[in-house]
C-alpha positions in Angstrom: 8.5 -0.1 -18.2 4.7 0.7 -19.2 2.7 1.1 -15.5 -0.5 2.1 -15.2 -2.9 2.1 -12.3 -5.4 -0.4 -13.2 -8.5 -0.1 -10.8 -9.5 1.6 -7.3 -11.4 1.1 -4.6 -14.2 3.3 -3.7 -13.8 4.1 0.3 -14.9 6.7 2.5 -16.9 6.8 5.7 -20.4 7.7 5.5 -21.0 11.4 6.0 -23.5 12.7 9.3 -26.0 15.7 8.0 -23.9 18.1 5.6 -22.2 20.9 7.6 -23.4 24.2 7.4 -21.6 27.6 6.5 -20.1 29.4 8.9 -22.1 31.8 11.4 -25.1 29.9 10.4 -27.9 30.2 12.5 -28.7 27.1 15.2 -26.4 24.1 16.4 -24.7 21.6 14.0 -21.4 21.2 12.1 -20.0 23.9 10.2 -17.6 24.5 7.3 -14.6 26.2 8.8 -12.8 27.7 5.3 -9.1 28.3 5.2 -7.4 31.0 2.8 -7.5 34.4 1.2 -10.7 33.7 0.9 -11.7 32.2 4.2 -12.2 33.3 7.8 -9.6 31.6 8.8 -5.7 32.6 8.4 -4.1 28.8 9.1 -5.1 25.5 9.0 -3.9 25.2 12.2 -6.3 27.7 13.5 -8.9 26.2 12.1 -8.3 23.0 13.4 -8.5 24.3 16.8 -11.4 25.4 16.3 -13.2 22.4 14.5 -15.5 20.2 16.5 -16.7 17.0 16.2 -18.7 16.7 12.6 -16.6 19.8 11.2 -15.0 20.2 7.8 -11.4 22.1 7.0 -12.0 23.7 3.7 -8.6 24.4 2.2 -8.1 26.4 -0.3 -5.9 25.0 -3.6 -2.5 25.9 -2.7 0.8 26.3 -0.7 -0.3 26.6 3.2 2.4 26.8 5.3 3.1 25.3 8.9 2.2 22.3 8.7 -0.6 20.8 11.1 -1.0 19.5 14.2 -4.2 17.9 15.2 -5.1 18.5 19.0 -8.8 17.0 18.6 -10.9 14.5 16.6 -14.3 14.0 15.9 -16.7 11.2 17.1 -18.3 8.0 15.6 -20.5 9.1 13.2 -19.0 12.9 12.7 -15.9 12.8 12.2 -13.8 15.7 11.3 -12.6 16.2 7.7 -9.8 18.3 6.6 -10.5 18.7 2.3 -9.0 20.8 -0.6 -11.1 23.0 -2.0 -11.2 23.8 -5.5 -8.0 21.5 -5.8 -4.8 19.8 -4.1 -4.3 21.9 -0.2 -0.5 21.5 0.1 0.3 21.6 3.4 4.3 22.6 3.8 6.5 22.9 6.9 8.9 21.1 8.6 6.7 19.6 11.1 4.1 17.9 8.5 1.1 16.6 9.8 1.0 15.1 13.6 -2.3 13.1 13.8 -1.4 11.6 17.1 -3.2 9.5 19.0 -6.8 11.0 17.4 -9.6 9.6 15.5 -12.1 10.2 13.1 -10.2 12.0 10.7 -10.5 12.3 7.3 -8.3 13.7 4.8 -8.8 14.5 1.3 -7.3 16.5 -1.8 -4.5 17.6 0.9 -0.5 17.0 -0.2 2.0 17.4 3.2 5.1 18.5 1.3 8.7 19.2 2.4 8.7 17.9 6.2 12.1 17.4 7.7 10.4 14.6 9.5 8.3 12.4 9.2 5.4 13.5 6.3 2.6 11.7 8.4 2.9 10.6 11.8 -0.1 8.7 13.6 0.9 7.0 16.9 -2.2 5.1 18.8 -4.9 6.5 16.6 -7.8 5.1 14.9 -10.5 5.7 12.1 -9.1 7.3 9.9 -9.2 8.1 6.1 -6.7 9.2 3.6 -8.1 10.2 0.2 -6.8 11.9 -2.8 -3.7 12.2 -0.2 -0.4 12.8 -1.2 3.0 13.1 0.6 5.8 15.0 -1.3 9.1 14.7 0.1 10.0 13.8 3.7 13.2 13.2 5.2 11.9 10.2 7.1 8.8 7.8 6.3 6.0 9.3 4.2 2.5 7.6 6.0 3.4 6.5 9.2 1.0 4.4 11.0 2.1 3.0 14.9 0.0 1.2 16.9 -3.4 2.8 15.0 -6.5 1.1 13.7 -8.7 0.9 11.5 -7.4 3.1 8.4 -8.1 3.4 4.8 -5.6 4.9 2.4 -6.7 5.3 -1.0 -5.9 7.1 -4.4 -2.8 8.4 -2.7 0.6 9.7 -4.1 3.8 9.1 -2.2 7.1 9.7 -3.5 10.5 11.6 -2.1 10.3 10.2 1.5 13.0 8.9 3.2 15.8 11.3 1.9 18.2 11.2 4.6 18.1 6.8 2.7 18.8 4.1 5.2 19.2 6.4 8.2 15.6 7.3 7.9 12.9 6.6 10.2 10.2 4.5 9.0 9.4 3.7 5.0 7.5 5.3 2.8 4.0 4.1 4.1 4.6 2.2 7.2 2.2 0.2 9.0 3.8 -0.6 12.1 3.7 -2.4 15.6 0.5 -3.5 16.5 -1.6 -1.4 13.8 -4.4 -3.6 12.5 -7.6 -3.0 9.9 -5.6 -1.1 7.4 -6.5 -0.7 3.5 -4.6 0.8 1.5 -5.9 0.8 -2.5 -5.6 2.5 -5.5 -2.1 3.9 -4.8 1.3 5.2 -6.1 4.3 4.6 -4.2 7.4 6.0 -5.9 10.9 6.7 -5.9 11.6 6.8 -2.1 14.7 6.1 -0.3 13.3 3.1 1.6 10.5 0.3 1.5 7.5 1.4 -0.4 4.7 -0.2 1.7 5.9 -1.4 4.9 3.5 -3.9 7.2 5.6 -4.8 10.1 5.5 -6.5 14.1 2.2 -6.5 13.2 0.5 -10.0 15.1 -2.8 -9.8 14.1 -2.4 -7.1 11.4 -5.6 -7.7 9.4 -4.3 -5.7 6.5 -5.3 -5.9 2.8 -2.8 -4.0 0.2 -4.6 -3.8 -3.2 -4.5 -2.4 -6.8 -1.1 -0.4 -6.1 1.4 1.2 -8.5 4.4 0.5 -6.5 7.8 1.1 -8.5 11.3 2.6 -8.3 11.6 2.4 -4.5 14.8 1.3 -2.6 12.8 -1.3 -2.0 11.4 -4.0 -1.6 8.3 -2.2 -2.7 5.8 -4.1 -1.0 7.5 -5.8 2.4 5.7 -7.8 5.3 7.7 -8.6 8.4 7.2 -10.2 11.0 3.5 -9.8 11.0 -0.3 -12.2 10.5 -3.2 -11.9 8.4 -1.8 -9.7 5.2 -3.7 -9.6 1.9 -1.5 -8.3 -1.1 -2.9 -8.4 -4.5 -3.8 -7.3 -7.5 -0.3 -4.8 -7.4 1.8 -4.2 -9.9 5.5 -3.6 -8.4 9.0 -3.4 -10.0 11.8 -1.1 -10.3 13.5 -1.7 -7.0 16.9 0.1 -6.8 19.0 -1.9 -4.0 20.7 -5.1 -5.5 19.4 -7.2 -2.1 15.7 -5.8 -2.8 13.0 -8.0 -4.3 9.7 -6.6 -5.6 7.6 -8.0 -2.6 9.9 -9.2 0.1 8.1 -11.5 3.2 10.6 -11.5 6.3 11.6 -12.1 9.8 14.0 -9.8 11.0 15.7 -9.8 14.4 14.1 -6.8 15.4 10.8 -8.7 15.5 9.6 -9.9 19.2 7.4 -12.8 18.0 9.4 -13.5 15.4 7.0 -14.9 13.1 5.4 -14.0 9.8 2.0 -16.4 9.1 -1.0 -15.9 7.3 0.2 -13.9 4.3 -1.5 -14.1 0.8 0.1 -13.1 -2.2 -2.0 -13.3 -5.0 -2.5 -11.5 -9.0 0.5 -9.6 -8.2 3.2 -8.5 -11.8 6.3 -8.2 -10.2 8.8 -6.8 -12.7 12.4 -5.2 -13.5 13.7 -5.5 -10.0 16.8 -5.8 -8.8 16.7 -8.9 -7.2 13.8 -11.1 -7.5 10.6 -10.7 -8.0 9.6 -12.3 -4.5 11.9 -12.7 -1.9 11.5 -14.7 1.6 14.2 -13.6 4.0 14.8 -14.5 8.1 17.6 -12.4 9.1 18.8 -14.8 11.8 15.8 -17.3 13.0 12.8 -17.0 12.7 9.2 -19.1 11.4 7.4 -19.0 8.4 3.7 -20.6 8.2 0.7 -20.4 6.1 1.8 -18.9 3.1 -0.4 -18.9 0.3 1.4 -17.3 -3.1 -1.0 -18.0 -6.3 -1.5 -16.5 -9.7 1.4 -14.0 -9.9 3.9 -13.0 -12.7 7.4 -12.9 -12.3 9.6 -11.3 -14.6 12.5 -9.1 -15.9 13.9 -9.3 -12.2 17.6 -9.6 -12.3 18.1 -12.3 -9.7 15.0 -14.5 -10.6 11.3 -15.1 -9.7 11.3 -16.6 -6.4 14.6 -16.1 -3.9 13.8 -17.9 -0.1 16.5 -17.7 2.3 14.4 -18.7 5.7 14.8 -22.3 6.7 12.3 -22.7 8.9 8.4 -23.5 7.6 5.7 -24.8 9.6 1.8 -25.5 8.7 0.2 -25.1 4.9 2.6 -23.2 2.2 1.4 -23.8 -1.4 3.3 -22.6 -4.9 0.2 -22.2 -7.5 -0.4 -21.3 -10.7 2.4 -18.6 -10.9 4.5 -17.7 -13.9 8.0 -18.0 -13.3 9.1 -15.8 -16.1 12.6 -15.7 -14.6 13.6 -19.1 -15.3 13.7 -22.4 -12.9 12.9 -21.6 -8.8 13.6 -24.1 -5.9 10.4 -24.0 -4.4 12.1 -25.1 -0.8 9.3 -25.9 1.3 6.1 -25.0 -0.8 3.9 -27.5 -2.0 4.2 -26.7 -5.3 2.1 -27.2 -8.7 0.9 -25.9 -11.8 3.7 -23.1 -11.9 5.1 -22.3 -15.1 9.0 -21.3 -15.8 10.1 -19.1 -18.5 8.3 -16.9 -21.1 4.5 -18.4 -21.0 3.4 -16.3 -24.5 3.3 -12.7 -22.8 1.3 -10.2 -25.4 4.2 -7.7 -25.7 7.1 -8.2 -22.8 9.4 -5.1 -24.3 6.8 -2.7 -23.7 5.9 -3.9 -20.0 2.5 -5.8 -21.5 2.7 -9.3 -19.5 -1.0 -10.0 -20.6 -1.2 -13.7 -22.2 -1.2 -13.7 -25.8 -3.9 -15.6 -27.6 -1.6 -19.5 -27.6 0.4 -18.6 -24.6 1.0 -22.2 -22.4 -0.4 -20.4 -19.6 -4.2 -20.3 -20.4 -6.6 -22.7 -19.2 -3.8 -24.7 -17.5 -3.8 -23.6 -14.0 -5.4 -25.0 -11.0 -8.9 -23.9 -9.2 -7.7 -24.5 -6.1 -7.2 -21.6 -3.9 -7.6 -19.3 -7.5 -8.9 -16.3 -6.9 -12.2 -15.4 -8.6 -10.3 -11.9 -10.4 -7.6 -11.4 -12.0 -5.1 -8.1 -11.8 -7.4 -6.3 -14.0 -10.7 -7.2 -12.4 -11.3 -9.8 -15.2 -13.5 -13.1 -13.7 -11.6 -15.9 -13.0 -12.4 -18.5 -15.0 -12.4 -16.6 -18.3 -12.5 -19.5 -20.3 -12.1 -23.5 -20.0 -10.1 -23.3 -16.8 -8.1 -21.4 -14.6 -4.8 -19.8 -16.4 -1.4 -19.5 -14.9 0.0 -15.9 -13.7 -1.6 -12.7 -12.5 -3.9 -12.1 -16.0 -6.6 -14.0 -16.7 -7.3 -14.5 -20.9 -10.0 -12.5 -22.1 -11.9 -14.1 -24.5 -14.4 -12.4 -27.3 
């Protein structure tokens, strides 16, 4: 299967007055650098030292220890950790413990090899992961508890959760009570668990957009038990388990509220799983309500498009404009219209190209309602003389 990352997200927090070079003359933030080259012989002791407005200049390399962060910065200054001159791995078994600190920003730095978890935030907030990557962990990769307002973006994680279902966590978890989260632009690969994991999350507020999430346990992209969730414009598939879908929405028992509501699935290509494409699961009982799935692709998955096994549905759930490449779905409680089962005229199917080919059924016979304005390539919505079907809108010349 032919992936490829197909846009980003530019993010960042803007920066206070540019620090200065250490033992500068007069007040202000400084440059603490870290290396052969540095004053500094750890991260960690530069970290310590780092106040408010601060940046960790890492040299390109292995750095081990891991890091601990006993401070953060303040609105306004935060305090950024950054590779210079190319990707700071950071190895050791304890990886990097943000706790509960904020304004922290991270970029062109890898945490490699923890026996732990690769990431752990718990009660934190502000926060910025760029150019970030986690390389192997023996529990989750990113994991966020209880911590708010976070971007993630351009970030590789792959190798987490290698002691499999025993694990702690997923590969980048978003978890009880953490709300204001982005997470753009990434690739989430080959772990042992859940690829992106939003869960007991109430009022999560989180948008999960322009992904490359493949070859995870799976489900790679999995909501549970949680409000207000954004995911689109992903392209996920690959899933390893036989009872994992590509995106999976679920109540499980673990779940105080148990409720999911408010979840929007939209110009997703879900693809080569194997299970379905899109699975809605409630472990034991639970609710589903306000579920809005429009303008995905489904296909190649091995056990369909669409799989629900939840029985109970309350408010608004609609079924638009998605290709059911699979074959014929029981849309169970959806309203449901202007889906289309079976091959719709992809461009080139073998080779993972699930574009619509010049004739295909799909174009210009979707709905407007509740479309989104893009499609999964950034293309305006509508391209030509209506809305099409599926997660690719028809260019035209």
């Amino acid at each position: 299967m032919s992936i490829r990352v197909l846009a980003g997200v530019a993010l960042l927090v803007a920066a206070a007055a540019g620090p200065t070079a250490e033992g500068a003359a007069g007040p202000g933030p400084r440059t603490r650098h870290v290396g052969p080259h540095g004053t500094y012989p750890s991260v960690q002791a530069a970290a310590d030292a780092a106040r408010p407005g601060d940046t960790v200049a890492i040299e390109a390399g292995s750095h081990p220890g891991g890091l601990t962060v006993h401070r953060g910065g303040s609105p306004g200054h935060p305090i950024r950790f950054r590779g210079e001159g190319g990707t700071a791995v950071l190895t050791g078994a304890g990886g990097l413990v943000v706790g509960g600190h904020g304004w922290l920003e991270f970029t062109d730095v890898t945490v490699s090899g923890s026996t732990g978890f690769g990431v752990y935030a718990e009660g934190a907030h502000d926060l910025v992961f760029d150019r970030f990557g986690v390389d192997g962990s023996r529990d989750g990769g990113l994991v966020l508890v209880g911590t708010r307002r976070v971007r993630v973006a351009h970030c590789d994680i792959h190798g987490t959760n290698a002691r499999g279902t025993a694990a702690d966590h997923e590969a980048l978890s978003i978890a009880s009570g953490s709300s204001d989260v982005e997470v753009s632009g990434c690739h989430v690969h080959d772990n042992g668990e859940e690829g992106i994991d939003v869960k007991y999350d109430d009022a999560a507020r989180v948008k999960i957009h322009h992904n490359v999430v493949t070859g995870n346990r799976g489900p790679d992209i999995y909501v549970d038990s949680s409000s207000t969730v954004d995911i689109y414009a992903n392209v996920v598939g690959g899933t390893r388990e036989a009872t994992k879908a590509g995106i999976g929405l679920a109540v499980e028992d673990y779940s105080e509220s148990r409720l999911l509501s408010k979840v929007r699935v939209f110009d997703n290509l879900s693809t080569g799983n194997a299970q379905a494409g899109l699975s809605l699961w409630v472990e034991s009982t639970g609710t589903m309500r306000d579920l809005t799935i429009v303008n995905n692709t489904f296909a190649g998955n091995a056990r369909g498009s669409l799989l629900i096994d939840a029985d109970r549905f309350t408010g608004t759930n609609t079924l638009r404009n998605n290709v059911f490449g699979d074959g014929p779905v029981d849309a169970g409680p959806f309203a449901a219209d202007h889906n289309l089962v079976g091959n719709p005229g992809f461009a080139d199917p073998a080779r993972g190209d699930y574009h619509l080919a010049a004739r295909s059924a799909a174009v210009d016979a979707g709905s407007p309602e509740h479309a989104p304005g893009f499609d999964l390539d950034g293309v305006v919505r509508p391209a030509g003389a209506g809305f099409d079907i599926g997660a690719y809108e028809r260019r035209w010349p």
